[in-house]
FISELO-439276 format. One record per residue (C-alpha): residue number from 1; residue in one letter; x, y, z. Coordinates in Angstrom, 2 decimals, padded with zeros to 5 digits. Layout:
! residues N
<node k="NUM" r="a" u="X" v="Y" w="Z"/>
...
! end
This chain:
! residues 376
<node k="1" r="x" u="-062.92" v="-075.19" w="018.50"/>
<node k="2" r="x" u="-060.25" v="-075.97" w="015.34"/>
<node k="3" r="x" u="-062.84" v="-073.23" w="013.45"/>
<node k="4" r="x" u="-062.48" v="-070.93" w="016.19"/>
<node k="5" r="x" u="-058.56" v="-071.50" w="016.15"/>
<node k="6" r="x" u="-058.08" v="-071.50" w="012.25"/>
<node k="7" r="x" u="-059.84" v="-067.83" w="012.28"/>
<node k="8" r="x" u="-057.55" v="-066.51" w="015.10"/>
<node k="9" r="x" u="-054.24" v="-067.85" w="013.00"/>
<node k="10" r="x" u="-055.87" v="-066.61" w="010.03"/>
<node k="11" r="x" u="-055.79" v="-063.06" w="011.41"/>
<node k="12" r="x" u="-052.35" v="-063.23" w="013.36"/>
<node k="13" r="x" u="-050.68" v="-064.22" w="009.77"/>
<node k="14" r="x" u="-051.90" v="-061.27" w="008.14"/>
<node k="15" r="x" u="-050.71" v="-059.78" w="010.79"/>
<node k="16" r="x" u="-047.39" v="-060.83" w="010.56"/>
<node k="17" r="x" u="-047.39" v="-060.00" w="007.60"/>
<node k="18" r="x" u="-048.51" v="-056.48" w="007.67"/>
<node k="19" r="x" u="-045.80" v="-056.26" w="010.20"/>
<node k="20" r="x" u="-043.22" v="-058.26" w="008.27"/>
<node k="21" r="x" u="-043.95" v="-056.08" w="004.76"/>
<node k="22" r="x" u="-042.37" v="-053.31" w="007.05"/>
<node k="23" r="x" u="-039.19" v="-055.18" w="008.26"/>
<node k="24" r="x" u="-038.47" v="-056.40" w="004.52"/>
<node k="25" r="x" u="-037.62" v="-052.59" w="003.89"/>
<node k="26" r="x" u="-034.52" v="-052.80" w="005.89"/>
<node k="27" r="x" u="-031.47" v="-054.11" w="004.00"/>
<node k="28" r="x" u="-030.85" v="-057.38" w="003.40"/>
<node k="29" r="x" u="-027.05" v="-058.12" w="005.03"/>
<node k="30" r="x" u="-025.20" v="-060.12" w="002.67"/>
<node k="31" r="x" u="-023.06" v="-062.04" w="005.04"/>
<node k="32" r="x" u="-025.87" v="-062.50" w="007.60"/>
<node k="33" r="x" u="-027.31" v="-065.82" w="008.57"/>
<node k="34" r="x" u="-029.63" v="-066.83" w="011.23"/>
<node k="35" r="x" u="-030.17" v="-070.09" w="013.19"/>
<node k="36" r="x" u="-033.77" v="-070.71" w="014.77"/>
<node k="37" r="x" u="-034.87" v="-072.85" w="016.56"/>
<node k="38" r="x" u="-038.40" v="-073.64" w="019.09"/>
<node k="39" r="x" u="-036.86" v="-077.11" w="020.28"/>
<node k="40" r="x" u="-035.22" v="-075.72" w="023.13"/>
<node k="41" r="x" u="-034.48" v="-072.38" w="025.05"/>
<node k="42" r="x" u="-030.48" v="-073.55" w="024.41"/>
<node k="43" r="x" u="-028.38" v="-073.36" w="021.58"/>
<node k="44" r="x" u="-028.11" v="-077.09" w="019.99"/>
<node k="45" r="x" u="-025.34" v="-079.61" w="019.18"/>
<node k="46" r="x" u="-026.26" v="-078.96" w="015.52"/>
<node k="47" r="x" u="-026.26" v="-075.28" w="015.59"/>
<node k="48" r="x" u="-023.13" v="-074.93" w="018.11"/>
<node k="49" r="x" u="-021.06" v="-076.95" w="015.32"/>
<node k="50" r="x" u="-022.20" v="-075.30" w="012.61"/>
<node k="51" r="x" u="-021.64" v="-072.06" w="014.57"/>
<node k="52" r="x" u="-017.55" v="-073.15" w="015.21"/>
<node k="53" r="x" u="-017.14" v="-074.21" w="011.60"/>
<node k="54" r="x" u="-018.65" v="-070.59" w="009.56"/>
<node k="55" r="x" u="-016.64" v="-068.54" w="012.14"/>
<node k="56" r="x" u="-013.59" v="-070.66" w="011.35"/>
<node k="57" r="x" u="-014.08" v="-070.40" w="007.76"/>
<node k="58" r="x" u="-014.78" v="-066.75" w="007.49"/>
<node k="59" r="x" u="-014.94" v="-064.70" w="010.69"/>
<node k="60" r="x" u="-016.78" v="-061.28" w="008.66"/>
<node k="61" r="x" u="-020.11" v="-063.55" w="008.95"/>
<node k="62" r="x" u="-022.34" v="-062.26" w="010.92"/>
<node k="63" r="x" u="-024.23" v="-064.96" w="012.68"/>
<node k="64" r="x" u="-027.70" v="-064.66" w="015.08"/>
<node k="65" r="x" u="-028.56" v="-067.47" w="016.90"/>
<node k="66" r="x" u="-032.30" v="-067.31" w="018.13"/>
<node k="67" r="x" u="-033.37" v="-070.42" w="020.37"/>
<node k="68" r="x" u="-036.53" v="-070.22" w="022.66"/>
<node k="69" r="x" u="-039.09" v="-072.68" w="023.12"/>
<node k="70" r="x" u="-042.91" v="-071.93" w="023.20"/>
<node k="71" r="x" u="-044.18" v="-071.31" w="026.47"/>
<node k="72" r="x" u="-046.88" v="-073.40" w="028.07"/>
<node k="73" r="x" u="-048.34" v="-070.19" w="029.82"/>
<node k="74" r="x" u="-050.92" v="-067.91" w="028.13"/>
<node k="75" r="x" u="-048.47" v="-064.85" w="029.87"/>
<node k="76" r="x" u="-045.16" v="-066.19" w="028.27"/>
<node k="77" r="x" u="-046.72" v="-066.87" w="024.99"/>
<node k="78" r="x" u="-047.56" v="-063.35" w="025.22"/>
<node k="79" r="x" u="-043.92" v="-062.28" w="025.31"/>
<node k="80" r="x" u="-043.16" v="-064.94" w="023.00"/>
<node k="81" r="x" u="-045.30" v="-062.84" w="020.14"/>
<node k="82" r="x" u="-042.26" v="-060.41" w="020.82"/>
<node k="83" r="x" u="-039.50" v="-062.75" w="020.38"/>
<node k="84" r="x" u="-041.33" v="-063.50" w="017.03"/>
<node k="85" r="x" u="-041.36" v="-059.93" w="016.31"/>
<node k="86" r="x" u="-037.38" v="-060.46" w="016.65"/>
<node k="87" r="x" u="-036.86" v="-063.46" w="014.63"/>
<node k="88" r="x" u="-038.93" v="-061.32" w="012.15"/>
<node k="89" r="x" u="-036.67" v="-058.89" w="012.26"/>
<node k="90" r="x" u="-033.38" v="-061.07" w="011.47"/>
<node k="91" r="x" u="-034.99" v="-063.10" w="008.79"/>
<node k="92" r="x" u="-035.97" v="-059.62" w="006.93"/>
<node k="93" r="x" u="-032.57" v="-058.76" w="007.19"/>
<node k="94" r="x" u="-030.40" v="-062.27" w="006.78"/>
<node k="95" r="x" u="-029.30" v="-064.07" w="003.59"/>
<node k="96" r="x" u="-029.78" v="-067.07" w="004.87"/>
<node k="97" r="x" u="-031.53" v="-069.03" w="007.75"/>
<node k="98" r="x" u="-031.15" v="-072.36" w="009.00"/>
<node k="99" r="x" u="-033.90" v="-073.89" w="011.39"/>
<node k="100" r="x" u="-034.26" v="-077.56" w="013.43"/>
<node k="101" r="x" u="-037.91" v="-078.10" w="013.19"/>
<node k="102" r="x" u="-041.40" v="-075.93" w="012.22"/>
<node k="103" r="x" u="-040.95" v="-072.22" w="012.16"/>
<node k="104" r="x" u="-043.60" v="-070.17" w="012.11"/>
<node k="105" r="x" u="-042.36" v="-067.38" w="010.73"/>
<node k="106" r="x" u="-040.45" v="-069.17" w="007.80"/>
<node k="107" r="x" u="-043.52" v="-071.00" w="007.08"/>
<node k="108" r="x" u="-046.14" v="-068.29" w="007.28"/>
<node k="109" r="x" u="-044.54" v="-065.03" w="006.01"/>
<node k="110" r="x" u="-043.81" v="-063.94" w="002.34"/>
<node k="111" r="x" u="-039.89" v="-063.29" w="002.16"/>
<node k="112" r="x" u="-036.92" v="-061.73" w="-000.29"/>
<node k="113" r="x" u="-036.76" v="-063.88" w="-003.60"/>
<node k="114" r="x" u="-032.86" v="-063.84" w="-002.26"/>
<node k="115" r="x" u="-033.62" v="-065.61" w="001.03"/>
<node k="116" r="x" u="-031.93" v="-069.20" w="001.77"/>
<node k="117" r="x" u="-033.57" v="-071.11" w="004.04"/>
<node k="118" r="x" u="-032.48" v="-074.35" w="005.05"/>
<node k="119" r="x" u="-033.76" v="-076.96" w="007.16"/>
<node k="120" r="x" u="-031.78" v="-079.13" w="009.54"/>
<node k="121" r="x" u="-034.49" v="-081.75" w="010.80"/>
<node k="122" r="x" u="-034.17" v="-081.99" w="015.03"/>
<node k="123" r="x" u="-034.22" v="-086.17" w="014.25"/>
<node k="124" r="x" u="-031.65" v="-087.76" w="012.65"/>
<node k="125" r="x" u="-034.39" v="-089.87" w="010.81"/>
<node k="126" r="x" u="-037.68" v="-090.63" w="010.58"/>
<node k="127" r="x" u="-039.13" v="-094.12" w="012.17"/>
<node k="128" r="x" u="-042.69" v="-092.70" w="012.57"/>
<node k="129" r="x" u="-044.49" v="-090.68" w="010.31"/>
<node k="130" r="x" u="-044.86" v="-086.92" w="010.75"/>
<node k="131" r="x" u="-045.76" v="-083.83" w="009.23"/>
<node k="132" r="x" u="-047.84" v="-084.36" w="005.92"/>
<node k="133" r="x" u="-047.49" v="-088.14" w="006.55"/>
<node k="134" r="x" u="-050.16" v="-087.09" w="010.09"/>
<node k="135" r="x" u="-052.54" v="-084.67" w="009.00"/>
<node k="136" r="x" u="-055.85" v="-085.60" w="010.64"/>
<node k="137" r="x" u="-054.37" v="-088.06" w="012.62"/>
<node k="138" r="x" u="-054.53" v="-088.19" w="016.52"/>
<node k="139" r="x" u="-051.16" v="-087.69" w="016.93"/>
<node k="140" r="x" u="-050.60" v="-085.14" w="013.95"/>
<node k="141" r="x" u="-051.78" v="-081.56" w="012.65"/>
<node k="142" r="x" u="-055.20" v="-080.78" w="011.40"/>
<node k="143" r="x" u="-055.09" v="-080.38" w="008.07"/>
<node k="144" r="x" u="-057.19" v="-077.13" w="008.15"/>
<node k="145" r="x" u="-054.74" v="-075.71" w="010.21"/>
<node k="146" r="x" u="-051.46" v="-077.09" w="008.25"/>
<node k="147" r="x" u="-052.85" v="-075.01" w="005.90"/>
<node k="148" r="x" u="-053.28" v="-071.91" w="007.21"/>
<node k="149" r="x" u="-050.25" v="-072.04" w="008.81"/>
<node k="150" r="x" u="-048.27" v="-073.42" w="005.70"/>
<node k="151" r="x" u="-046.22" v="-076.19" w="007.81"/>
<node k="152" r="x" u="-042.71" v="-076.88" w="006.26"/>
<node k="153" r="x" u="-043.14" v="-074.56" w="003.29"/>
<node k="154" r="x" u="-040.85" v="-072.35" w="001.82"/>
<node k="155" r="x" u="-037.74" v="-074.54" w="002.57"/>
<node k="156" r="x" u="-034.83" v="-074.11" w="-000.30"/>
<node k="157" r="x" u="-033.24" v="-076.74" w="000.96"/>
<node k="158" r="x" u="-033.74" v="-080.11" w="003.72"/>
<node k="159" r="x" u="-031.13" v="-082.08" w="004.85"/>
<node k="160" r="x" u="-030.45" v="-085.58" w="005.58"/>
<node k="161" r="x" u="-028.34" v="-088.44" w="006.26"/>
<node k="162" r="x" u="-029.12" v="-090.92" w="003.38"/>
<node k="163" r="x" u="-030.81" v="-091.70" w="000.50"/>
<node k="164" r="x" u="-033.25" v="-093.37" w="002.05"/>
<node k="165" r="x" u="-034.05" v="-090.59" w="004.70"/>
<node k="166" r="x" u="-034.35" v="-088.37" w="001.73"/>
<node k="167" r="x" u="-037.28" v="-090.54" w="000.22"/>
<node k="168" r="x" u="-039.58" v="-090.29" w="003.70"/>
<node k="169" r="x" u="-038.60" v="-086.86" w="004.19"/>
<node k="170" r="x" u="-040.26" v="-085.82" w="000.83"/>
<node k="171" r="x" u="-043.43" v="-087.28" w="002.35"/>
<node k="172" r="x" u="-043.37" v="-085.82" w="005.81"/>
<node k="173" r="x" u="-042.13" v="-082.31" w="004.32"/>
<node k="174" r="x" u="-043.92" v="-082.36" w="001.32"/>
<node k="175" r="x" u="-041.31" v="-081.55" w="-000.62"/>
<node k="176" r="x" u="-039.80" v="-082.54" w="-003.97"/>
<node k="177" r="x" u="-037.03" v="-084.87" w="-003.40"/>
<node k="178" r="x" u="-034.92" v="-082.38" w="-005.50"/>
<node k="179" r="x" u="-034.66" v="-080.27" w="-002.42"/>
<node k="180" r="x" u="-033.73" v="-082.90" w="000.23"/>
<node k="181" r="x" u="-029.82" v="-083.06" w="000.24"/>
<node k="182" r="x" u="-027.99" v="-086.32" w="002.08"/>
<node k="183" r="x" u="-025.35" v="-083.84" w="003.38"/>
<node k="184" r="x" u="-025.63" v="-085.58" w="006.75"/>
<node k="185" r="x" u="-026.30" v="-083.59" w="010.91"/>
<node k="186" r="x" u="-023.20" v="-081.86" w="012.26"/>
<node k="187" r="x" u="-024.23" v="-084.20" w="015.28"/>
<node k="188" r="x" u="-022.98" v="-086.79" w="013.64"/>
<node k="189" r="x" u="-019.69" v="-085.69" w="013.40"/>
<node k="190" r="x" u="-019.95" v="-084.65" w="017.33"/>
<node k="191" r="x" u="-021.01" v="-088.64" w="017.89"/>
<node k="192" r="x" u="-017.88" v="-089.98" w="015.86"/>
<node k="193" r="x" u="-015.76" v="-087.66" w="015.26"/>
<node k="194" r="x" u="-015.12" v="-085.65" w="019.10"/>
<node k="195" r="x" u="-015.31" v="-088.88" w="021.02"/>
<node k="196" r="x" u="-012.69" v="-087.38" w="023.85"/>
<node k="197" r="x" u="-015.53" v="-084.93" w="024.31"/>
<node k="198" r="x" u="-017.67" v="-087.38" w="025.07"/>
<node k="199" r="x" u="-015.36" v="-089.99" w="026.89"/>
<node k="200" r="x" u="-014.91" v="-087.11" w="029.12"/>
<node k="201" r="x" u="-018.67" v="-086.28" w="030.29"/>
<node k="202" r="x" u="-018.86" v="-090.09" w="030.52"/>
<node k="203" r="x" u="-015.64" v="-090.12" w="032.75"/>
<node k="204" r="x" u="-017.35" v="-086.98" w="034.54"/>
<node k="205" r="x" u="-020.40" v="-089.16" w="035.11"/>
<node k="206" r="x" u="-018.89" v="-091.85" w="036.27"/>
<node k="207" r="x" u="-017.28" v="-089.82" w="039.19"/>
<node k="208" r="x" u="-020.82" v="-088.34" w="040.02"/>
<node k="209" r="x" u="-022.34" v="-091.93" w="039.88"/>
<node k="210" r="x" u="-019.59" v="-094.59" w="040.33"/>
<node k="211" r="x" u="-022.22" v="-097.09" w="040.79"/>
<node k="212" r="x" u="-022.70" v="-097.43" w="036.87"/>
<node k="213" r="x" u="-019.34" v="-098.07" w="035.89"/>
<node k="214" r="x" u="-019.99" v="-101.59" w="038.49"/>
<node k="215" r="x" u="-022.90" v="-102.53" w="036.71"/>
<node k="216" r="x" u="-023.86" v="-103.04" w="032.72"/>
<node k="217" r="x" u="-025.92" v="-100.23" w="031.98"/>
<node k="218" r="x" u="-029.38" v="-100.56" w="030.14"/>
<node k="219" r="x" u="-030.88" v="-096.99" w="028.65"/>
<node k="220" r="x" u="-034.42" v="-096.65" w="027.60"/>
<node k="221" r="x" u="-035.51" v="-093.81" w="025.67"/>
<node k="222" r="x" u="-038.71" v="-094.16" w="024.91"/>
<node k="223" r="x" u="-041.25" v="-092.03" w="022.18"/>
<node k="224" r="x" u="-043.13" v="-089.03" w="023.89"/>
<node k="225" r="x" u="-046.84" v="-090.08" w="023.56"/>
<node k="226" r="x" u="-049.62" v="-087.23" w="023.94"/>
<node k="227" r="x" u="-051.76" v="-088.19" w="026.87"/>
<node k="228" r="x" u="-050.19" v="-091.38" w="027.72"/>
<node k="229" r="x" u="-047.90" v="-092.22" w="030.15"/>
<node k="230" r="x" u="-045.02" v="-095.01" w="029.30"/>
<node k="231" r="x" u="-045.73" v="-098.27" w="031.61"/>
<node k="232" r="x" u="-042.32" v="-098.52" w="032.70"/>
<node k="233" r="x" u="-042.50" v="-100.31" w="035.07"/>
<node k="234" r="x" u="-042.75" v="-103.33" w="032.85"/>
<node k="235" r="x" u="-039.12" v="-102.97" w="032.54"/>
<node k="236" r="x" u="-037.64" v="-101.76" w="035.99"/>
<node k="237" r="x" u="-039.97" v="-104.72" w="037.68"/>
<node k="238" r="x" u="-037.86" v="-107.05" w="035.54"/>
<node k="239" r="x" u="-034.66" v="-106.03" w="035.81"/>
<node k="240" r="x" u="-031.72" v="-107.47" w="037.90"/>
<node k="241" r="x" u="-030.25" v="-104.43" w="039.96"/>
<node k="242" r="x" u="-027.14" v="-106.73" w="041.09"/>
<node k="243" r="x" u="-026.12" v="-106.89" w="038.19"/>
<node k="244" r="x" u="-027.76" v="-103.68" w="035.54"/>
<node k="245" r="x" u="-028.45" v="-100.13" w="036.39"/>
<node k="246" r="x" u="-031.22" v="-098.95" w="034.05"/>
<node k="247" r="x" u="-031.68" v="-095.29" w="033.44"/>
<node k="248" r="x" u="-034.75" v="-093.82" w="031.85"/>
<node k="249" r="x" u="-034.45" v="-090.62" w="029.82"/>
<node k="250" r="x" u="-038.44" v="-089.65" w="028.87"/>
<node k="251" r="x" u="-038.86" v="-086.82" w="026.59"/>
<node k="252" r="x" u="-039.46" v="-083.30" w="028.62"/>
<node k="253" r="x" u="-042.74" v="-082.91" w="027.94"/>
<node k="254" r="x" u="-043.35" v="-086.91" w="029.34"/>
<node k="255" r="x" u="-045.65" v="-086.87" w="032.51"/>
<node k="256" r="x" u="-044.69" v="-090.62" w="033.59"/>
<node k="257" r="x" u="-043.52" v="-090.75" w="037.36"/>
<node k="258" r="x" u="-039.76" v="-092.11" w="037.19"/>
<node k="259" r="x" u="-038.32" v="-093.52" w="040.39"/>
<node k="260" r="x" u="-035.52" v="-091.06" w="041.24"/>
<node k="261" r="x" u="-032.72" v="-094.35" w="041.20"/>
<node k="262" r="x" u="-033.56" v="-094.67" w="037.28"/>
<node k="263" r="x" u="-033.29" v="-090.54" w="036.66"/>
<node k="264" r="x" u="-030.01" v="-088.98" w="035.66"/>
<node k="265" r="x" u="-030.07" v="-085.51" w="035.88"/>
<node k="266" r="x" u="-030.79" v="-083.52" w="032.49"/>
<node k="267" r="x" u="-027.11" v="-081.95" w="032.19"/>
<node k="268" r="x" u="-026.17" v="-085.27" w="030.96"/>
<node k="269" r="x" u="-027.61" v="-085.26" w="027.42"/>
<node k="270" r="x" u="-028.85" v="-088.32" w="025.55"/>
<node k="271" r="x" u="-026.02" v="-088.99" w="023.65"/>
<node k="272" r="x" u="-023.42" v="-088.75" w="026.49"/>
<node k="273" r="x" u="-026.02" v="-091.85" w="027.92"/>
<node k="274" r="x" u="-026.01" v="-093.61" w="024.77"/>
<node k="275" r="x" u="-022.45" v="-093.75" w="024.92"/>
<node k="276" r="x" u="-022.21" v="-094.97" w="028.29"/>
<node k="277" r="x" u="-024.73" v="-097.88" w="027.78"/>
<node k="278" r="x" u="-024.13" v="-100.89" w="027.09"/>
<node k="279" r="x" u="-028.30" v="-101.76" w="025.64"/>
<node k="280" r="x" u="-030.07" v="-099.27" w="024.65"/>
<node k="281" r="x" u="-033.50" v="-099.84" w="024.50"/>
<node k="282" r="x" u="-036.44" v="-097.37" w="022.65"/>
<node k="283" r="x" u="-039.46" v="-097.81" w="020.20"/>
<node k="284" r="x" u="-039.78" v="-095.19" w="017.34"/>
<node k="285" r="x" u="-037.44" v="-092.60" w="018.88"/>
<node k="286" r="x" u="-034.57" v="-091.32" w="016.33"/>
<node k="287" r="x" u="-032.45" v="-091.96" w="018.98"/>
<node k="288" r="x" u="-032.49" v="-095.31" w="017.63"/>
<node k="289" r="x" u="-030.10" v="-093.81" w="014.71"/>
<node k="290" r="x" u="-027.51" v="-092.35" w="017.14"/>
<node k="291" r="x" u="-027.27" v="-096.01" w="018.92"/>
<node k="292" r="x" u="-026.28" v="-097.71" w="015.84"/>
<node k="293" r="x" u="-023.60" v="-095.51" w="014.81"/>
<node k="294" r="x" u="-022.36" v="-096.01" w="018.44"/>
<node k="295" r="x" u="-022.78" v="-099.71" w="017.21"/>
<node k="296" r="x" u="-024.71" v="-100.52" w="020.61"/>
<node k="297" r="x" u="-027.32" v="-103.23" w="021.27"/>
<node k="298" r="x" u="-030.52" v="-101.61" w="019.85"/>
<node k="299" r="x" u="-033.55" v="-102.87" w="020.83"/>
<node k="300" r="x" u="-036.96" v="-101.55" w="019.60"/>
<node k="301" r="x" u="-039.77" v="-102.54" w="022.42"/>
<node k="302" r="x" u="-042.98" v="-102.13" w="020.84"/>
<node k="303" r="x" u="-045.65" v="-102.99" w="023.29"/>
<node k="304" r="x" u="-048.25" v="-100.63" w="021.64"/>
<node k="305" r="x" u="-046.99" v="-101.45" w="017.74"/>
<node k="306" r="x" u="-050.72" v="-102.14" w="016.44"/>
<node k="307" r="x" u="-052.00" v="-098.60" w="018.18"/>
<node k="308" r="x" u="-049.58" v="-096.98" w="017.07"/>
<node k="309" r="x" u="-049.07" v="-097.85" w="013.77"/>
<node k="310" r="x" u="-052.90" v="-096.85" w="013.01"/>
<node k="311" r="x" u="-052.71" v="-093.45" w="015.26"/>
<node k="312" r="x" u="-049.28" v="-092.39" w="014.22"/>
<node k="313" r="x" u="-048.17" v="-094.91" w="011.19"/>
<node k="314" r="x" u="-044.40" v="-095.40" w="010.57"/>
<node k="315" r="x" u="-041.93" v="-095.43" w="007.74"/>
<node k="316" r="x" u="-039.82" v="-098.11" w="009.13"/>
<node k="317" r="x" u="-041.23" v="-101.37" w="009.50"/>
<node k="318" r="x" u="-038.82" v="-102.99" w="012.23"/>
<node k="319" r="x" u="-040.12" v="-105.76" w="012.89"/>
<node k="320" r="x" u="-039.00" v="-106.10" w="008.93"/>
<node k="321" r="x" u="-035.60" v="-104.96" w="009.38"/>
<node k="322" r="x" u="-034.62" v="-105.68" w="013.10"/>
<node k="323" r="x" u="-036.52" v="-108.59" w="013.14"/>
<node k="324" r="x" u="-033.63" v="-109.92" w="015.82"/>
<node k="325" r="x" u="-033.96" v="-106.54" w="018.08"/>
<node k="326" r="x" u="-037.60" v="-106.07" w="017.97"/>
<node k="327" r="x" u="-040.11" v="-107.02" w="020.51"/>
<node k="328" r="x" u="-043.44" v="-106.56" w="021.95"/>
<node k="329" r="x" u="-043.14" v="-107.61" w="025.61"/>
<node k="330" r="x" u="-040.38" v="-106.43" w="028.07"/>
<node k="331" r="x" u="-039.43" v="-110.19" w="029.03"/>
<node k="332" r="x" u="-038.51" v="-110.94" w="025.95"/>
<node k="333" r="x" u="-035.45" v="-107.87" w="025.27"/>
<node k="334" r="x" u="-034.61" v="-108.70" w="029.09"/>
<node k="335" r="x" u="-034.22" v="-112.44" w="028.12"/>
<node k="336" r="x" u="-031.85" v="-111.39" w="025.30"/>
<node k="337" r="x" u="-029.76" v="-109.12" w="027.40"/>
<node k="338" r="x" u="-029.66" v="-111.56" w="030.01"/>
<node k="339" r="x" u="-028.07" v="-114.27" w="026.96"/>
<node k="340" r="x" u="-026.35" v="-111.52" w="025.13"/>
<node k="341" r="x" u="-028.04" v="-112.87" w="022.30"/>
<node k="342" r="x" u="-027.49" v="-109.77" w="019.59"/>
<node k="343" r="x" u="-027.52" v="-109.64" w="016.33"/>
<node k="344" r="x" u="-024.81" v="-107.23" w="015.30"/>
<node k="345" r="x" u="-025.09" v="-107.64" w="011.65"/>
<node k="346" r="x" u="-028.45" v="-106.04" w="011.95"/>
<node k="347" r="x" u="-027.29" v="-102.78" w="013.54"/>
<node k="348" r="x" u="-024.36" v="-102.64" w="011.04"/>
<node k="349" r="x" u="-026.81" v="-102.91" w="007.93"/>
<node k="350" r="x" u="-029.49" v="-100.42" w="009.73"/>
<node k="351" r="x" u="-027.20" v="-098.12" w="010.01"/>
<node k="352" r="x" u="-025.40" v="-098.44" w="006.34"/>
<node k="353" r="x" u="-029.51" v="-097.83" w="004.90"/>
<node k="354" r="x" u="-029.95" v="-094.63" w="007.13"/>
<node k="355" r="x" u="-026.79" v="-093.35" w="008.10"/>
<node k="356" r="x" u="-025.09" v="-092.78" w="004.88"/>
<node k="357" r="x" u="-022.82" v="-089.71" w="006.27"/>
<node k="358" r="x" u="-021.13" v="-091.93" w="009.02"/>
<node k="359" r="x" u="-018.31" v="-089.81" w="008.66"/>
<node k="360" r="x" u="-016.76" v="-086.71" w="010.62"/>
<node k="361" r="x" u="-017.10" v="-084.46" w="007.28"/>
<node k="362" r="x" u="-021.01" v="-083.45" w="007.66"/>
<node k="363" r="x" u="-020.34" v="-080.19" w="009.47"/>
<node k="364" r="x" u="-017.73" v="-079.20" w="006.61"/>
<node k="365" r="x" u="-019.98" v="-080.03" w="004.36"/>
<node k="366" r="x" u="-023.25" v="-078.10" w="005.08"/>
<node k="367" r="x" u="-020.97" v="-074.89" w="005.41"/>
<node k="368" r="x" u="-019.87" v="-075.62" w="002.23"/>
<node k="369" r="x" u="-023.28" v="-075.51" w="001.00"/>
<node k="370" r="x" u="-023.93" v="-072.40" w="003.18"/>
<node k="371" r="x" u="-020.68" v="-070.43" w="001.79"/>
<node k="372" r="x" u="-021.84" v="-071.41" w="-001.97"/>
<node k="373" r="x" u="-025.33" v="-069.77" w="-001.35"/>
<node k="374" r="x" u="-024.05" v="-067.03" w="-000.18"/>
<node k="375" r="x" u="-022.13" v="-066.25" w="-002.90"/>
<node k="376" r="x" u="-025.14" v="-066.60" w="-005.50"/>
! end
């Protein structure tokens, strides 16, 4: 089957570009940039800020924002070779792009020599390996097919929040460290630095569900794992309703069955939760990143560390570095919630390590990085 599938991408990239060779003969706009992204059908935190900031700081850019997801269907993914045909287009005609994650058609085509393209990672770190650090591996790309479809090439630039980001991202991207940046996520400055935004949603929830502001709130976010569902039920079995409310956010492509009292409804986003909780709970989500410069209880629950570790492999070692917040067995973060026995300390140095840009200037700055390469 992966021989079968490495032929058919084979063919669609010439293809692409065959078509693409075409598109590169329209002009290239000089003040153009485009934003893509396949993480969501929605327009991002990241892009919407960076969006706000280039318009503020020179309204003659002209800016395309292209966000679509692929579709699950073999009929949408049919219209989604179309969409592709439009992102084509824009990148063929843009001085710059920025993108959240893999793009196929930054990756795969040939572009302009003049073409910026810069990479704003959908994870604010990296706790598990990915990308190059995964080839082969259950949970990552074959390398046959990395190959063919030349996963995070042609990046002029990758950005993240610290130095020590910057060292794992050169392994997952396969990049020179040269090119990774510690600019910092425009989220970040969302987290910190628009905190009435946020108190506001949170105020806004707690009118919808007045219940949580009676209770302490516990929020697990757990990793999405292919073909497994998370046993939560280890958790909500264990927990005292008088006096918590747990909520469980599970990634959107997450099959587990939730019980509708521990569901809040999508429009809430993660980080509004975050804020709102008093423990946050997860494993090797990135979420784990946002918590701490929230400063919230962080624990790590690990109940499948071993598998995972030889499936998936991580960069972080927590039981290392939160050796206080990390634990195998749900009785044992419950027990510690229970005593409010929290190391603080911990969270504060986790977050010094791999939040480096823990300041309300990383929008400002990656458009400052955008204007300069536009003027090259």
């Amino acid at each position: 089957m992966t021989e079968i599938k490495v032929i058919l991408l084979f063919i669609a990239k010439i293809v692409m570009n065959l078509i693409y060779s075409l598109l590169k003969l329209f002009p290239t706009h000089s003040n153009k940039i485009t934003m893509l992204s396949r993480q969501s059908n929605y327009i991002n935190f990241d892009f919407q800020l960076l969006l706000e900031e280039l318009q503020l700081r020179n309204q003659k850019l002209e800016i395309k924002v292209l966000c679509k997801k692929i579709p699950k269907q073999f009929i949408g993914r049919i219209g989604y070779c179309f969409y592709l045909l439009k992102c084509m287009y824009h990148i063929a005609t843009s001085s710059i792009c920025v993108i959240d994650g893999y793009s196929i058609p930054i990756s795969v085509l040939k572009h302009k020599k003049r073409l910026k393209i810069i990479q704003i990672w959908h994870s604010m770190g990296a706790i598990k390996k990915f990308g190059y650090q995964t080839l082969d591996k259950k949970s990552g790309t074959k390398r046959k097919i990395a190959t063919i479809m030349k996963m995070h090439q042609n990046y002029t630039a990758v950005l993240c929040t610290s130095h020590a980001t910057k060292k794992l991202y050169a392994k997952g991207f396969g990049i020179d460290e040269n090119k990774i940046l510690v600019l910092g996520m425009p989220r970040i400055d969302y987290i910190l630095g628009k905190e009435e935004k946020i108190n506001q949603k949170v105020a806004e929830l707690y009118q919808e569900k007045p219940e949580l502001k009676e209770k302490k709130v516990i929020l697990y976010v757990p990793t999405f794992r292919k073909k497994q569902e998370i046993p939560v039920e280890n958790l909500t079995k264990l927990v005292d309703e008088q006096k918590y409310q747990l909520i469980i956010r599970l990634h959107p492509l997450d099959k587990t069955k939730v019980e509708q009292k521990y569901f809040i409804d999508l429009k809430w986003n993660t980080m509004d939760l975050i804020k709102m909780a008093d423990y946050v709970i997860t494993d090797y989500s990135a979420v784990a990143f946002e918590a701490a410069l929230l400063q919230k209880k962080l624990f790590f629950y690990l109940y499948d560390a071993t598998n995972y570790n030889q499936e998936t492999g991580l960069n972080i070692h927590l039981k290392e570095e939160m050796p206080s917040s990390t634990f195998e067995t749900a009785e044992e973060i419950i027990s510690h919630i229970i005593s409010d026995d929290y190391s603080m300390q911990e969270i504060v140095n986790f977050q010094k390590k791999y939040v480096e840009t823990n300041d309300i200037e990383n929008t400002k700055r990656i458009v400052d990085y955008i204007l300069k390469l536009l003027e090259e």
